[in-house]
C-alpha atoms as an extended CHARMM CRD file, in Angstrom:
* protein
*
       270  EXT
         1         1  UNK       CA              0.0000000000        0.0000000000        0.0000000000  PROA      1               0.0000000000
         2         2  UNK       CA              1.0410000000        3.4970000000       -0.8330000000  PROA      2               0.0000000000
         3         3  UNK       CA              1.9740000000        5.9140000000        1.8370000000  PROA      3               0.0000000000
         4         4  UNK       CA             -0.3300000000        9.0240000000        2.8170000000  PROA      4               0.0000000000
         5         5  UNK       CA              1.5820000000       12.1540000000        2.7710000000  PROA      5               0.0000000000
         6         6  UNK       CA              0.5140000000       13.7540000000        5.7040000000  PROA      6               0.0000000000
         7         7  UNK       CA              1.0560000000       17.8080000000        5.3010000000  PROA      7               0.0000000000
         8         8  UNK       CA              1.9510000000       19.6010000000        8.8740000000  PROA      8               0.0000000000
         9         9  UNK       CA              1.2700000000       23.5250000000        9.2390000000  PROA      9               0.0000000000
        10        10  UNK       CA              3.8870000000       24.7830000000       11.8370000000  PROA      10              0.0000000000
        11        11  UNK       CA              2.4200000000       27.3120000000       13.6030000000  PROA      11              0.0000000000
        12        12  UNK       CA              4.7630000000       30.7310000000       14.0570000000  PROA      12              0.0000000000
        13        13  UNK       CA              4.9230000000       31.4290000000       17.4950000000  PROA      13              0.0000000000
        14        14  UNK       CA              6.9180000000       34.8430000000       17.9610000000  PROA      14              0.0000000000
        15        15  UNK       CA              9.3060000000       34.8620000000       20.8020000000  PROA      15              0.0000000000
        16        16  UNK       CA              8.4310000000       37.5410000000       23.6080000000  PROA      16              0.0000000000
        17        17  UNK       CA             11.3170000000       39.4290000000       22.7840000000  PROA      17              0.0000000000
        18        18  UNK       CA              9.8850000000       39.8210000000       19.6090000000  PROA      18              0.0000000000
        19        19  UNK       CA              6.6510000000       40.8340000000       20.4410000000  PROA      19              0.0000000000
        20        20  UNK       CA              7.8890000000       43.3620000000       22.7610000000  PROA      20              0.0000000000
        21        21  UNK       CA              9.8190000000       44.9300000000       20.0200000000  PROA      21              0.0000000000
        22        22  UNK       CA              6.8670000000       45.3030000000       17.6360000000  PROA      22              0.0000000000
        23        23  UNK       CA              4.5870000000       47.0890000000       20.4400000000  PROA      23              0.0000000000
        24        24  UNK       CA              7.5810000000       49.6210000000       21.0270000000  PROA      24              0.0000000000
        25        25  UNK       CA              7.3460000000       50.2020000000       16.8100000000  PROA      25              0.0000000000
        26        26  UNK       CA              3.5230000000       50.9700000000       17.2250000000  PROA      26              0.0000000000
        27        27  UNK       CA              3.9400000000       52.8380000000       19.8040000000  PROA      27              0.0000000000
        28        28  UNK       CA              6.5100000000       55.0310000000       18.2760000000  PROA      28              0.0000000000
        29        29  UNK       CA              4.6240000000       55.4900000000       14.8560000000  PROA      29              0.0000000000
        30        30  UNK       CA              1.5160000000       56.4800000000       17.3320000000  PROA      30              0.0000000000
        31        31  UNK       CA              3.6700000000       58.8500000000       19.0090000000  PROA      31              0.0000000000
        32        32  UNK       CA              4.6640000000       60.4050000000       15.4580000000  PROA      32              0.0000000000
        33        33  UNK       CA              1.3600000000       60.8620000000       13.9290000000  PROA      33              0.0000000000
        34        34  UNK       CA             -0.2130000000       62.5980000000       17.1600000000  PROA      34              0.0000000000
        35        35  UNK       CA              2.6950000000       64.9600000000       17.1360000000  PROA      35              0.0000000000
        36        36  UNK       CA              1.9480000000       65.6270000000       13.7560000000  PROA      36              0.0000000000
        37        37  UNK       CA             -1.6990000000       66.3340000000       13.7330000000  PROA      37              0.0000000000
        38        38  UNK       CA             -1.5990000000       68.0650000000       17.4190000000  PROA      38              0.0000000000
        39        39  UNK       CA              1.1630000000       70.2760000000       15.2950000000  PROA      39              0.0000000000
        40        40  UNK       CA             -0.7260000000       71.0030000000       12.9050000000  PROA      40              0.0000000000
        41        41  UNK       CA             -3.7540000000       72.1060000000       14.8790000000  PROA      41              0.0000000000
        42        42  UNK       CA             -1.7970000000       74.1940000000       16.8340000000  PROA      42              0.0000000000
        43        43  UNK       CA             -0.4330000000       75.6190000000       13.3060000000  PROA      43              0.0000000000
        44        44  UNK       CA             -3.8970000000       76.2050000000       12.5770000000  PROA      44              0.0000000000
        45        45  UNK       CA             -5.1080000000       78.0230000000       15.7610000000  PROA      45              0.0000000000
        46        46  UNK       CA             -2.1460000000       80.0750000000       15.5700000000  PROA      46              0.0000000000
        47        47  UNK       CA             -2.5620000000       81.0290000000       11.7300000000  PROA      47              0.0000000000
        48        48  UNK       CA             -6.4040000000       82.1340000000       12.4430000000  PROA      48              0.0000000000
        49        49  UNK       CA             -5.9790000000       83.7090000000       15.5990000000  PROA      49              0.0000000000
        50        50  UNK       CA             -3.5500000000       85.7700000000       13.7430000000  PROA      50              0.0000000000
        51        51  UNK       CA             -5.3420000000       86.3390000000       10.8170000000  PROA      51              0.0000000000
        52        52  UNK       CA             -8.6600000000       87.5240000000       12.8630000000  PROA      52              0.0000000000
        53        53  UNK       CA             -5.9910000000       89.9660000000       14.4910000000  PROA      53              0.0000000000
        54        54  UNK       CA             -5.0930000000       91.7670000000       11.2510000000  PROA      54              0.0000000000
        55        55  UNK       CA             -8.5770000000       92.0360000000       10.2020000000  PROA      55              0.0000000000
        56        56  UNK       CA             -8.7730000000       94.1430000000       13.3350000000  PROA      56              0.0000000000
        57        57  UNK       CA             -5.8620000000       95.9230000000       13.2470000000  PROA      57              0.0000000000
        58        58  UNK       CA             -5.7470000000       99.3520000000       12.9670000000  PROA      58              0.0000000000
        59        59  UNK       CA             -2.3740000000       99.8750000000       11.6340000000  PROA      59              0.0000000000
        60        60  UNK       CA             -3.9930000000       97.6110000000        8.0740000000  PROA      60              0.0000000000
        61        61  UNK       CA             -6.5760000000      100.2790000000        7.5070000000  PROA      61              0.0000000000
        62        62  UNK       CA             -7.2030000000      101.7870000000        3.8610000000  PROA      62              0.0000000000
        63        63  UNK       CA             -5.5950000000      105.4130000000        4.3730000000  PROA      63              0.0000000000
        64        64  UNK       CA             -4.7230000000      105.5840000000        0.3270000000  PROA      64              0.0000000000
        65        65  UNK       CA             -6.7950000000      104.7650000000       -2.2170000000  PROA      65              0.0000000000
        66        66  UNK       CA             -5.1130000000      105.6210000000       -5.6400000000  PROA      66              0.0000000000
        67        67  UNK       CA             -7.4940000000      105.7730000000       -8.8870000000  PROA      67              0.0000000000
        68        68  UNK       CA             -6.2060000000      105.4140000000      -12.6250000000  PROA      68              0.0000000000
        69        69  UNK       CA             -7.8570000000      105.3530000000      -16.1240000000  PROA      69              0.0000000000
        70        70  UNK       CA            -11.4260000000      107.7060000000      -15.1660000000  PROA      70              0.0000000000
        71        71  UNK       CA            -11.8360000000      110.2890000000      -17.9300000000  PROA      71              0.0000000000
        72        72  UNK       CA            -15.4500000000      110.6460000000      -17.5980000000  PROA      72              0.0000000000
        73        73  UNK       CA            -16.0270000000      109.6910000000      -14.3700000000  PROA      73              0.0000000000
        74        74  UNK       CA            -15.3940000000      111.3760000000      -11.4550000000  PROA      74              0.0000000000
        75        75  UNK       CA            -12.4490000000      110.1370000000       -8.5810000000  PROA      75              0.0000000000
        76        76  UNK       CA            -15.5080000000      111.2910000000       -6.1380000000  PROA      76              0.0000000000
        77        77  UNK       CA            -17.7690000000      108.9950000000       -7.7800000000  PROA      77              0.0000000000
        78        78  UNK       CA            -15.8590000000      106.1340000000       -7.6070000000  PROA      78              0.0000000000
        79        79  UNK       CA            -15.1990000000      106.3480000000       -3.9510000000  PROA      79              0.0000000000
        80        80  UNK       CA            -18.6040000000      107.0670000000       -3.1210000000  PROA      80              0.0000000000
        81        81  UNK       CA            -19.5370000000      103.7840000000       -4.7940000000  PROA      81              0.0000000000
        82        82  UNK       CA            -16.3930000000      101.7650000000       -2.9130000000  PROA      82              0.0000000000
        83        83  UNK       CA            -16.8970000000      103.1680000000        0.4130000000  PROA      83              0.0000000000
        84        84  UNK       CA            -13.5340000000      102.7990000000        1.6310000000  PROA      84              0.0000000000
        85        85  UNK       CA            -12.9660000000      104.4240000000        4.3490000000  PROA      85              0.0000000000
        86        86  UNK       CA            -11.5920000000      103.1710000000        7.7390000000  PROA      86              0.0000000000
        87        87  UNK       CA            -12.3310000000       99.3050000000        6.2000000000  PROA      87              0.0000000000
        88        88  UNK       CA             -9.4150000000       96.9350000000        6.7840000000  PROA      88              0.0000000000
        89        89  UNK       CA             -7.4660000000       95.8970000000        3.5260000000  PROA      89              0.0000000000
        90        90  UNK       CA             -7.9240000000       91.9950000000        4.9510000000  PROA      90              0.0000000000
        91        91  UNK       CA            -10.9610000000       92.1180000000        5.1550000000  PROA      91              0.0000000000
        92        92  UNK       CA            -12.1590000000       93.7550000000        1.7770000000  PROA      92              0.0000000000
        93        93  UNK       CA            -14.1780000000       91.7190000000       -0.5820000000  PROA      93              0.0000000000
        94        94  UNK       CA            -12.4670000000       92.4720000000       -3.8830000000  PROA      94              0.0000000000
        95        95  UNK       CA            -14.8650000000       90.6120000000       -5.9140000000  PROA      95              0.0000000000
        96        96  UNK       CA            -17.8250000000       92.4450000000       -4.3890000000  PROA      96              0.0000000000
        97        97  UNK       CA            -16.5980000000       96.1730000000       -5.0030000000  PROA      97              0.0000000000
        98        98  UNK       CA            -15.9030000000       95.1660000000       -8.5780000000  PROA      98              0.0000000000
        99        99  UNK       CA            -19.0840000000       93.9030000000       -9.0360000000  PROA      99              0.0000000000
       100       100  UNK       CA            -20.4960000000       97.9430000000       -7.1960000000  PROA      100             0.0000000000
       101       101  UNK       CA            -18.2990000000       99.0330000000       -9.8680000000  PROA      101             0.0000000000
       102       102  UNK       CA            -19.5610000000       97.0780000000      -12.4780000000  PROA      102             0.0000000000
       103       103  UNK       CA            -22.9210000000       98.7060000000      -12.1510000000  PROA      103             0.0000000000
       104       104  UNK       CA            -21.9130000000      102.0980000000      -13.5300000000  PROA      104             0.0000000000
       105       105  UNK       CA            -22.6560000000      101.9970000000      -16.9910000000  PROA      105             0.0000000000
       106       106  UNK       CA            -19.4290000000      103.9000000000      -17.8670000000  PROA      106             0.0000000000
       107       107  UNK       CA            -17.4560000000      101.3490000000      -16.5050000000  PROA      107             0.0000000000
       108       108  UNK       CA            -16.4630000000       98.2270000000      -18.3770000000  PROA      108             0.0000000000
       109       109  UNK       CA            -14.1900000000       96.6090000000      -15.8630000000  PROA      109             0.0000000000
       110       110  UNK       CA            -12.2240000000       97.5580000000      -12.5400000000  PROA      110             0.0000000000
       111       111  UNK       CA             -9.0780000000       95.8650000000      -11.7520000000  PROA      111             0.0000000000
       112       112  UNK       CA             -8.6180000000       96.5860000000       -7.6760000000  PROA      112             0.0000000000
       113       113  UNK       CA             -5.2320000000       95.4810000000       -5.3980000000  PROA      113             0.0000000000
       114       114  UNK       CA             -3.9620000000       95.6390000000       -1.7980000000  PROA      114             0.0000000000
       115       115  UNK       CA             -1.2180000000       97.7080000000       -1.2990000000  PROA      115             0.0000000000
       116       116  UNK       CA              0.2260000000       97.0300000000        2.0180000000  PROA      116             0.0000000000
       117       117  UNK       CA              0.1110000000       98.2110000000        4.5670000000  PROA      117             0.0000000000
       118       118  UNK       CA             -2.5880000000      100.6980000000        3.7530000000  PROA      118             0.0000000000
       119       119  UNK       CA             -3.3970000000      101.2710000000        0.2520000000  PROA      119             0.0000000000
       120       120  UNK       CA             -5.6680000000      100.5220000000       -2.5620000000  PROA      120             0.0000000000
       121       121  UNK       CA             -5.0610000000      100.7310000000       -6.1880000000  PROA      121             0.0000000000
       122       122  UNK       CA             -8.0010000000      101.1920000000       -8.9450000000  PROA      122             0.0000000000
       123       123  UNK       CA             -8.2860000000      100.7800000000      -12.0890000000  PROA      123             0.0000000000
       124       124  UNK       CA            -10.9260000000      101.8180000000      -14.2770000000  PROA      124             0.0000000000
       125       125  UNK       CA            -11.5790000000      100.5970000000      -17.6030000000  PROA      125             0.0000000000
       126       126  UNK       CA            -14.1190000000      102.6300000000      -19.1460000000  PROA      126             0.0000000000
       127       127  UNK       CA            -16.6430000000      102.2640000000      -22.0080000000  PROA      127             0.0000000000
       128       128  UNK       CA            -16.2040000000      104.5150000000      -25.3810000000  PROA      128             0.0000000000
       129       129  UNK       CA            -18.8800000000      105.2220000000      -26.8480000000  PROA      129             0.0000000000
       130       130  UNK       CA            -18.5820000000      104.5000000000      -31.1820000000  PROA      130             0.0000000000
       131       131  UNK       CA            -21.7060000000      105.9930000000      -31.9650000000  PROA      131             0.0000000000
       132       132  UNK       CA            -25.5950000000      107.0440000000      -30.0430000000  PROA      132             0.0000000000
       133       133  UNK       CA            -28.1600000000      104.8060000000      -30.8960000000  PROA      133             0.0000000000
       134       134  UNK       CA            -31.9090000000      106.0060000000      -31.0330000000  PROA      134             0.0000000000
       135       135  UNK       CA            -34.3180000000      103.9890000000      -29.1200000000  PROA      135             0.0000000000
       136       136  UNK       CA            -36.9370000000      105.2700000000      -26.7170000000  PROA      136             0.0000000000
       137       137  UNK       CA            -34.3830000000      107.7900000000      -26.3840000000  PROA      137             0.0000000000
       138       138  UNK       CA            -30.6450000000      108.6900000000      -27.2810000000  PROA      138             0.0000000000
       139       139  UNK       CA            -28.2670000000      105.9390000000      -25.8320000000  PROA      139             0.0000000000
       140       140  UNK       CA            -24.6650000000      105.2190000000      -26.0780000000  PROA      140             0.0000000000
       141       141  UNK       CA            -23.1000000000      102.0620000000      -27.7840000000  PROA      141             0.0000000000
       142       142  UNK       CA            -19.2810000000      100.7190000000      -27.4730000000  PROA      142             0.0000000000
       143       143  UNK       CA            -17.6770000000       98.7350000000      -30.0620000000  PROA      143             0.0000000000
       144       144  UNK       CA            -18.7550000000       95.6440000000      -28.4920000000  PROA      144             0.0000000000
       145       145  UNK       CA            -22.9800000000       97.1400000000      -29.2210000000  PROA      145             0.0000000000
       146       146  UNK       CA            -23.6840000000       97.6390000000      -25.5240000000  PROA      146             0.0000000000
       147       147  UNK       CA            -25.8370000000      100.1550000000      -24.7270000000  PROA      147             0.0000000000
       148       148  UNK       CA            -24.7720000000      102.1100000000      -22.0150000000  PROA      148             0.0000000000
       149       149  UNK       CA            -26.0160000000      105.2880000000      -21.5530000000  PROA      149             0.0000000000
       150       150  UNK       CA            -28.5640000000      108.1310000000      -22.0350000000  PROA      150             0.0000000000
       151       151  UNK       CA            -26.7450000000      110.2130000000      -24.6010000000  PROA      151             0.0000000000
       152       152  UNK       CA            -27.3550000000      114.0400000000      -23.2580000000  PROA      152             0.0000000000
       153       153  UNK       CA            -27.5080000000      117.3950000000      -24.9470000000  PROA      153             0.0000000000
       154       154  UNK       CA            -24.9980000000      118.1000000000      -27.3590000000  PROA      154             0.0000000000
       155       155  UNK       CA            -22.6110000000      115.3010000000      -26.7860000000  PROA      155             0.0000000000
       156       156  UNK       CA            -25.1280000000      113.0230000000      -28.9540000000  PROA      156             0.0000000000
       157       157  UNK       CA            -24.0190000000      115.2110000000      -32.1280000000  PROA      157             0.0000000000
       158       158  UNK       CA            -20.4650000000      114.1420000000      -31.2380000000  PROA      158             0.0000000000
       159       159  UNK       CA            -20.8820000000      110.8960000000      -32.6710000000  PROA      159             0.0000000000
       160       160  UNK       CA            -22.8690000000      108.8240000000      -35.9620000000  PROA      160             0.0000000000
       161       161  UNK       CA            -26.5720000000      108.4370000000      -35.0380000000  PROA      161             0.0000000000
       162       162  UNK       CA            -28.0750000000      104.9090000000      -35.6540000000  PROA      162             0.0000000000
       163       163  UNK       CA            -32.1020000000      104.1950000000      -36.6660000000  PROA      163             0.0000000000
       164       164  UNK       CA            -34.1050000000      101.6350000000      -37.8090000000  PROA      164             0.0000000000
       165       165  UNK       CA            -34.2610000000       99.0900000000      -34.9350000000  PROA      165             0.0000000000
       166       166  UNK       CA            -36.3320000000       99.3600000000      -31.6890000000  PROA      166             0.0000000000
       167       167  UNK       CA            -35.7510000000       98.8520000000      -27.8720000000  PROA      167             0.0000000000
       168       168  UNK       CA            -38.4200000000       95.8160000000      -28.5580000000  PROA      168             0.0000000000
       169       169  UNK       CA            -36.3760000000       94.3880000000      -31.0710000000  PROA      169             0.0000000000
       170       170  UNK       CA            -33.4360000000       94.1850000000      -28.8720000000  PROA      170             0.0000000000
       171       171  UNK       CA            -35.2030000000       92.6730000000      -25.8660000000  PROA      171             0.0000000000
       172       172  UNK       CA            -36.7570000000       89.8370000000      -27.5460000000  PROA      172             0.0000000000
       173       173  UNK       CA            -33.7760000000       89.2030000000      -28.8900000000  PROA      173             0.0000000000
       174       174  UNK       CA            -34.0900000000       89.4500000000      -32.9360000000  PROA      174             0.0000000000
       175       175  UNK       CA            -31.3150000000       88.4990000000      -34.6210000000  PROA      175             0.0000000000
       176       176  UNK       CA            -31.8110000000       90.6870000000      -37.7430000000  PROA      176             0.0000000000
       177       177  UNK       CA            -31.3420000000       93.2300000000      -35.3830000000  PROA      177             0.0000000000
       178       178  UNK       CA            -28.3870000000       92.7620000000      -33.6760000000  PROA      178             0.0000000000
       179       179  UNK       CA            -26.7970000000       91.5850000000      -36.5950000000  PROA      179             0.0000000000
       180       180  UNK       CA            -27.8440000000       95.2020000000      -38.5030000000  PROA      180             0.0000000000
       181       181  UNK       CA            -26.3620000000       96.7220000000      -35.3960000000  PROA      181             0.0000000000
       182       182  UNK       CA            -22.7190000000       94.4200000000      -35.9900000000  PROA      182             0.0000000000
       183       183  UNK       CA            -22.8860000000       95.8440000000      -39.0740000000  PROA      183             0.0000000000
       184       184  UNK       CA            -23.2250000000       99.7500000000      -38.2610000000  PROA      184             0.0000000000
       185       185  UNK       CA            -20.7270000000       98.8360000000      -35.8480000000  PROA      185             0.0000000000
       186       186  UNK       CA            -18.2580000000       97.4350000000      -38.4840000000  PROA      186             0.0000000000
       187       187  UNK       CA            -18.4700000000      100.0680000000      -41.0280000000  PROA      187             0.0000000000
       188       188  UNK       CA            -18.1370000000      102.7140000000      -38.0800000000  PROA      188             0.0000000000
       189       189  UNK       CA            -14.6660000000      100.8650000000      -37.3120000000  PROA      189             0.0000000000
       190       190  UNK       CA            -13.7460000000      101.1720000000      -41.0010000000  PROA      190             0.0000000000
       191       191  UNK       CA            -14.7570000000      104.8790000000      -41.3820000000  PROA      191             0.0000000000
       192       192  UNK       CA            -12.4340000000      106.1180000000      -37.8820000000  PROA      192             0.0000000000
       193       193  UNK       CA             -9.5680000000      106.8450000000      -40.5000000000  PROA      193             0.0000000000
       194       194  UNK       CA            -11.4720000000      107.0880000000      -43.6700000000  PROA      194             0.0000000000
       195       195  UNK       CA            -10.4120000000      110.1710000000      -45.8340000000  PROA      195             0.0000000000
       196       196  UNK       CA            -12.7370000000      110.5880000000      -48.1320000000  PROA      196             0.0000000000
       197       197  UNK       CA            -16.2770000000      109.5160000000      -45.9210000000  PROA      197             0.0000000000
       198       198  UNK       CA            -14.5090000000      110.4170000000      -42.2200000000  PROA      198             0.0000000000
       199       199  UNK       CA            -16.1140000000      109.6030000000      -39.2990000000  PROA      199             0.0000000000
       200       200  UNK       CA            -16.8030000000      112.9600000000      -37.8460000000  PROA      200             0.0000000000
       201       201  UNK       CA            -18.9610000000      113.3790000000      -41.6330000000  PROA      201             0.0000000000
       202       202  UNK       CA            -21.3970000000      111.2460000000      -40.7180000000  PROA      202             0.0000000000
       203       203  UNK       CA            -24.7070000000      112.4040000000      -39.0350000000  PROA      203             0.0000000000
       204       204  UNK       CA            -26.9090000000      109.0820000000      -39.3440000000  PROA      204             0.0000000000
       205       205  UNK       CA            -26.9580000000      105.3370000000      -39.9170000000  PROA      205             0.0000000000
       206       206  UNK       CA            -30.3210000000      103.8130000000      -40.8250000000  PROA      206             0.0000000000
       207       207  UNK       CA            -30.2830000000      100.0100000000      -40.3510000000  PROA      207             0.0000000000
       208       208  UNK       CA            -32.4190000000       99.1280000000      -42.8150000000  PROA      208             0.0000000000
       209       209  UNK       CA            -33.6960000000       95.1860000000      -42.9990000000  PROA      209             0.0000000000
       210       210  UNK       CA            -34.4900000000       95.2570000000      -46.8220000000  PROA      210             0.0000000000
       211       211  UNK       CA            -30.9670000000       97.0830000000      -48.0760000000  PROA      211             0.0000000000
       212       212  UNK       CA            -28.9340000000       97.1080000000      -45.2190000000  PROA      212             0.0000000000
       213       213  UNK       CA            -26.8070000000      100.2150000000      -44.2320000000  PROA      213             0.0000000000
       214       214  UNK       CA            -28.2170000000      103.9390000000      -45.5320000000  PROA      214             0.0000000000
       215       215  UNK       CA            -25.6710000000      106.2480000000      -44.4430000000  PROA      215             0.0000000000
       216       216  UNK       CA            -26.2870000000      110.1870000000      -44.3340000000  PROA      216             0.0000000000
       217       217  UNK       CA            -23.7660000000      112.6940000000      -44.5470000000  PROA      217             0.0000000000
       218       218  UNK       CA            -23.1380000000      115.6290000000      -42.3020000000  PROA      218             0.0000000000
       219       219  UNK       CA            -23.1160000000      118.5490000000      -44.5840000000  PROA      219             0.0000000000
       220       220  UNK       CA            -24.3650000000      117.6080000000      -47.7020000000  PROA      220             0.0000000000
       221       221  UNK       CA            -26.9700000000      115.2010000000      -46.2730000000  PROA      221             0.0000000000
       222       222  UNK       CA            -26.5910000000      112.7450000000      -48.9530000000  PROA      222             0.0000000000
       223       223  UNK       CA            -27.8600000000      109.5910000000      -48.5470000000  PROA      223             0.0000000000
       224       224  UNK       CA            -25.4700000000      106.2870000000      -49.2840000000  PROA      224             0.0000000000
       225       225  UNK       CA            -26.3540000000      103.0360000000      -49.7200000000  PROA      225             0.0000000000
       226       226  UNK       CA            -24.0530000000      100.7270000000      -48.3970000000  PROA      226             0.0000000000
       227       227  UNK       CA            -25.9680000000       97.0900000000      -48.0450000000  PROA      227             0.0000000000
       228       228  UNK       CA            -24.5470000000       94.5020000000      -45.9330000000  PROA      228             0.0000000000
       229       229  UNK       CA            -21.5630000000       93.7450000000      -46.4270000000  PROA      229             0.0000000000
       230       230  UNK       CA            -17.7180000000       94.7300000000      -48.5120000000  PROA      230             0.0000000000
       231       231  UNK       CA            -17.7730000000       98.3200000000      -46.7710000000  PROA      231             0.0000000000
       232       232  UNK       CA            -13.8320000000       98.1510000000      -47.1610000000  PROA      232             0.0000000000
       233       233  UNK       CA            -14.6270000000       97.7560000000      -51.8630000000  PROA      233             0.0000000000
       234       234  UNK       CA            -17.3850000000      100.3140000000      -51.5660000000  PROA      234             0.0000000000
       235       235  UNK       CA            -15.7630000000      103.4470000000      -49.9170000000  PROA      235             0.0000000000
       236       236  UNK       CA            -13.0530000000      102.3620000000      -52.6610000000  PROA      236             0.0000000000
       237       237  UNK       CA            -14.9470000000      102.6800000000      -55.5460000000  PROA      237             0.0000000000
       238       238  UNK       CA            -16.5670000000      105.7160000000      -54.0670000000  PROA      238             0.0000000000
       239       239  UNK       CA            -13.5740000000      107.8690000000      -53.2220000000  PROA      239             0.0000000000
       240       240  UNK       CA            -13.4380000000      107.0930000000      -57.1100000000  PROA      240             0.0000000000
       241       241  UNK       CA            -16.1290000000      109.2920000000      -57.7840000000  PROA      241             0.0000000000
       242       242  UNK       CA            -16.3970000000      111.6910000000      -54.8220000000  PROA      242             0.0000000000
       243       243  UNK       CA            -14.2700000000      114.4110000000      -56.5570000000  PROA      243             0.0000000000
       244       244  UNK       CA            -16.7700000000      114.6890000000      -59.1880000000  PROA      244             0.0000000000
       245       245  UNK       CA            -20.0020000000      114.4470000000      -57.0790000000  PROA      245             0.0000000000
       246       246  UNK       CA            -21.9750000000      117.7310000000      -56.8870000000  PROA      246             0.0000000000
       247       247  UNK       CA            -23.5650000000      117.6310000000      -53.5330000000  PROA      247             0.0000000000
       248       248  UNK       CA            -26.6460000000      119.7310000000      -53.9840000000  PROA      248             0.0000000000
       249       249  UNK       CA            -27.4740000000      118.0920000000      -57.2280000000  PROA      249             0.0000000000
       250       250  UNK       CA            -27.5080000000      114.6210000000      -55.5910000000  PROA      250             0.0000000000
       251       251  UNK       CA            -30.1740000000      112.5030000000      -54.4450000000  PROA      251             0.0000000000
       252       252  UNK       CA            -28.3230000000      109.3980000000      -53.2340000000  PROA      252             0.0000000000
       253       253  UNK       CA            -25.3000000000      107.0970000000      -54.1950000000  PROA      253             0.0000000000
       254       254  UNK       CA            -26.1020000000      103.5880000000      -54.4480000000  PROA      254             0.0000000000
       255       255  UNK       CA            -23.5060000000      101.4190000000      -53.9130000000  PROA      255             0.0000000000
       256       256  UNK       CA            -25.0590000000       98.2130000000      -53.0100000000  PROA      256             0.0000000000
       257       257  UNK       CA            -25.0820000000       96.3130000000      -56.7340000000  PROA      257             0.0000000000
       258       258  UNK       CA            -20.9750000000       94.8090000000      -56.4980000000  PROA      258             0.0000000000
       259       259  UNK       CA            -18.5970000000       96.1390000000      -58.3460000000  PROA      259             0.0000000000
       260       260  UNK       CA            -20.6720000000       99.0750000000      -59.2630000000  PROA      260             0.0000000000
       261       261  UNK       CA            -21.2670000000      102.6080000000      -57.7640000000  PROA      261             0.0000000000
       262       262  UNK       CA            -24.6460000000      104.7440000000      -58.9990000000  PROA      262             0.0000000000
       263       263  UNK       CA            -25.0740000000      108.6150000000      -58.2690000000  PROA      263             0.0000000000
       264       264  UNK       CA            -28.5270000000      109.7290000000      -58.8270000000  PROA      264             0.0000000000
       265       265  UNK       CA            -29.4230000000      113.2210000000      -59.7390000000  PROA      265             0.0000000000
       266       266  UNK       CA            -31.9660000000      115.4560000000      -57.8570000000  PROA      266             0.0000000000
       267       267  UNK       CA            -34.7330000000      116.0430000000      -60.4780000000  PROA      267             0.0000000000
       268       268  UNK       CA            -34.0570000000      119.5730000000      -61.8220000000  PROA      268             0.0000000000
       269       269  UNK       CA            -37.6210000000      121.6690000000      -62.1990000000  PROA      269             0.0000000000
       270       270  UNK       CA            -37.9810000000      122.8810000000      -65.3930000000  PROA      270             0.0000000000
């Protein structure tokens, strides 16, 4: 008969030196981790007990506030809306007097920083205005077409005046509309060093849906039909023509059909 392997598990039985030595290794690791963690909460306490003294201090109070880039608005104005005074520079919310800032409609974005020990630096980015727009009233618009601001008096005549779309078309948000206004904008950008149709010779911009841009001029008051689109070719081919043009005998110039430029005559009474 075969013989039956018979397997025997020893069983490891650590000597009490042994075991002794591993307890002292826990204990040690234990030892290293509390020191740690008390550490660090003492790190903490200390760090926030500190920081809630600055906020309090006295000597971190905003004595200097120094404003750059306002043309049109006022350094009062500006701190009136901040509110500085006596308020700790820790304890200023930077984000939230941007966003007071924010609100004036002449400003497009603040940049603000601490200046230790007791100062404040702004700067003001402010909205220029490309041309007034005509809604219920006269408003501002920036190159971007945000409307800003009541236009006033006889700053309004400073700059191109646009027609043809609504305050209701802008709110409900018709694309024809804004995309009329991109296009006033545009040809506005185009005209700022324009020689022969210069910016300051333009007194209106009608944003028409069917043709696209009719542009008036200042003096003469003739009317110019742009279109949509290739404002850069058009003012080309009319500078062509412009020396030639006899203002008071001219109805309109119609330069909307490409690659061609038509000046129609008043009708002469005879």
């Amino acid at each position: 008969m075969g013989q039956k392997k018979i397997m025997v598990k020893r069983l490891l039985i650590k000597h009490p030196m042994e075991r002794s030595q591993d307890y002292r290794t826990f204990l040690f690791r234990v030892s290293i981790i509390s020191l740690v963690l008390v550490s660090l909460a003492g790190a903490t306490f200390l760090f926030f007990s500190l920081y809630f003294f600055l906020r309090g201090a006295s000597f971190l109070r905003v004595k200097e506030v120094t404003i750059e880039g306002n043309n049109r608005i006022s350094t009062e104005e500006i701190l009136a809306i901040t509110d500085l005074d006596d308020e700790n520079l820790l304890s200023l919310d930077i984000k939230a007097l941007s966003r007071s800032l924010s609100q004036h409609p002449w400003i497009e974005k603040s940049m603000i920083k601490r200046i230790f020990p007791k100062g404040i630096q702004i700067i003001i980015h402010e909205r220029k205005p490309m041309a007034v727009i005509y809604l219920d009233s006269f408003y501002y618009v920036d190159a971007q077409g945000a409307i800003f601001d009541r236009a006033k008096g006889r700053e309004k005549a400073a700059y191109p005046i646009l027609t043809g779309i609504s305050r209701e078309d802008l709110e409900k948000g018709d694309k024809k509309a804004r995309i009329l206004l991109r296009k006033a904008l545009d040809f506005i950008e185009i005209i700022q060093e324009d020689t022969i149709l210069p910016y300051r010779s333009i007194s209106q911009i009608h944003l028409d849906r069917a043709v696209g841009l009719l542009v008036y001029t200042l003096n003469q008051g003739i009317e110019i039909r742009m279109g949509f689109d290739g404002f850069d070719k058009k003012l080309r081919r009319i500078s062509r023509v412009w020396s030639i043009i006899r203002p008071m005998e001219t109805d309109y110039i119609d330069a909307i059909i490409p690659g061609k430029i038509i000046v129609k005559q008043k009708r002469t009474e005879k």
